[in-house]
N, C-alpha and C positions, 0 to 999 in steps of 0.2 A: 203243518200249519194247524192252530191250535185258533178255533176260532175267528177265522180269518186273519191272524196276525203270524208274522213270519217267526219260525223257529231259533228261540238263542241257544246257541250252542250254551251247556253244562261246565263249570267252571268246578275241577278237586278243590272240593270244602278243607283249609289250611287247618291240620289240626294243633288247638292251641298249647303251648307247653305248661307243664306243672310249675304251677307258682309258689313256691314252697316258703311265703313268708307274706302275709300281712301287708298294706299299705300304712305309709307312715300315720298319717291320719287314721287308720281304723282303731276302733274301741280297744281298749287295754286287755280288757275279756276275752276279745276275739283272739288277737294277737297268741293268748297263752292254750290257745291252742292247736297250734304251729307243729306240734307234737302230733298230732293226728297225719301232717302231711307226706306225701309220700305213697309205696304202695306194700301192699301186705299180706300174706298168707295168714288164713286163721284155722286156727287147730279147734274143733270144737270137742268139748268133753259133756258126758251126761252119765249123769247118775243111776249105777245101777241098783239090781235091787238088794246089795246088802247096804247101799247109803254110799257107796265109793263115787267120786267121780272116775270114768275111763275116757281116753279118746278114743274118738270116732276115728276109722282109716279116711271119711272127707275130707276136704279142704273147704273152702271157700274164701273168697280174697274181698282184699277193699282198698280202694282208691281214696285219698283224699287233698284234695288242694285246693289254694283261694283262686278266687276268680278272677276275671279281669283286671276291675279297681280293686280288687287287693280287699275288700270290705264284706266280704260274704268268704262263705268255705263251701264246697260240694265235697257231700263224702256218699260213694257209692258203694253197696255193698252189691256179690255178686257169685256165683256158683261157676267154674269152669265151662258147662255145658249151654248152648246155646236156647234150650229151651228153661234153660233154670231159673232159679228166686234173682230177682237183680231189684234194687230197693235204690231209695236215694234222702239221703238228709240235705237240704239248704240250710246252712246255719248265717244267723245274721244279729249282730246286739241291736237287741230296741235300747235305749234310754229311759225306760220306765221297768221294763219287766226284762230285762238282761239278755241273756243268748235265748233265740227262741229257735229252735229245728222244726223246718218245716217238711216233712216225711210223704214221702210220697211212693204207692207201688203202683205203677199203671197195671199190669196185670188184675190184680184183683180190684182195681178203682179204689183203688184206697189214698187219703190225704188225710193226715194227722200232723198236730202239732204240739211240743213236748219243750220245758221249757228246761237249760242246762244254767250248770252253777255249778263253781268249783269249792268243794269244800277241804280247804288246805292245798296238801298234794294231790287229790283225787278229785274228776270230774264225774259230774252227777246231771244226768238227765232224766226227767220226770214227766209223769200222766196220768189222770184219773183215767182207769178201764183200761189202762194197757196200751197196745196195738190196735186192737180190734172191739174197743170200746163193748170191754164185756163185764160190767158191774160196776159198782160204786168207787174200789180195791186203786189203792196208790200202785204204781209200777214206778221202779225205779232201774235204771245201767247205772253202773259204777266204775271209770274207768281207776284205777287202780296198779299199783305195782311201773310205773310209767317210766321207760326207760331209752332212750336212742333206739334200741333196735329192739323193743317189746314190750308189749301192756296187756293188761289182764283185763275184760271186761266180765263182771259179775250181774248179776239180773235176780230182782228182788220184787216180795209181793208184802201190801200193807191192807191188810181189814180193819185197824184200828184208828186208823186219821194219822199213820207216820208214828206211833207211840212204840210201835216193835212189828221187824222185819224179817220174812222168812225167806229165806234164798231158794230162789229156784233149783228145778233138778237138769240147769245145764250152765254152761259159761262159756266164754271164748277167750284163745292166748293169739295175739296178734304178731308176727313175726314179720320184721320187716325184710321187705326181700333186696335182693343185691339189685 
């Protein structure tokens, strides 16, 4: 008894299944990113010190699928190990300012918001100061190379206001798993 009221038995919370497509209604925008759904192993590579990229022997995976009403997407990212990185983007089209991801890591109390745009075949999400709101400097992901079962995401930095781009010294190949 909790309070003077009688104990309700605990009900297995139904877990919901991946919705792997948009509501018909939802933004055109969103829709075309449908390509993100699903689940992923990512290969991460970083540059070593002759300018190479190599990959790393980790992994790390990502989850993504729409939601309920079909009109937002959750994409989580996340590391095998139970105490590991696990991140989460909300993505949802505003009507004035397009796809907005809204980023969240509860561990380090972190909430950031990054606004995405496809430019051609490759999707593009953006932020002044990065992550971790550290400078003036554009950050941009590039999702790239976008294929049924694999996409390339590239990570870039701008000091210029966006006039030229230098790529980071890492990236990620996303494989999608069976």
């Amino acid at each position: 008894m909790v309070l003077g009221s009688p104990a309700v038995p605990l009900q297995a919370q139904a877990v919901e299944p991946d919705r792997g497509a948009a509501a018909d209604g939802a933004a055109p925008v969103l829709k075309r990113l449908g390509y993100l759904t699903g689940r992923w192993s990512v290969q991460n590579f970083v540059r070593d010190s002759s300018g190479r990229f190599v990959e790393l022997p980790v992994r790390s995976f990502m989850r993504a699928r729409y939601l309920r009403d079909g009109r937002s997407l959750l994409v989580e990212y996340h590391e095998a190990k139970a105490d590991g990185f696990h991140g989460v983007h909300l993505v949802t089209a505003d009507p004035t300012r397009g796809l907005v991801h809204r980023y969240s890591d509860a561990r380090r109390n972190q909430r950031v918001e990054f606004s995405g745009r496809f430019d051609g075949d490759r999707y593009v999400i953006s932020r002044v100061g990065g992550y971790n709101d550290e400078g003036p400097f554009l950050y941009r992901e590039v999702d790239g190379d976008i294929r049924p079962d694999a996409f390339v995401k590239r990570l870039y930095r701008s000091d210029d206001g966006g006039v030229s781009w230098s790529e980071l010294g890492y990236y990620y190949r996303f494989v999608r798993e069976p």
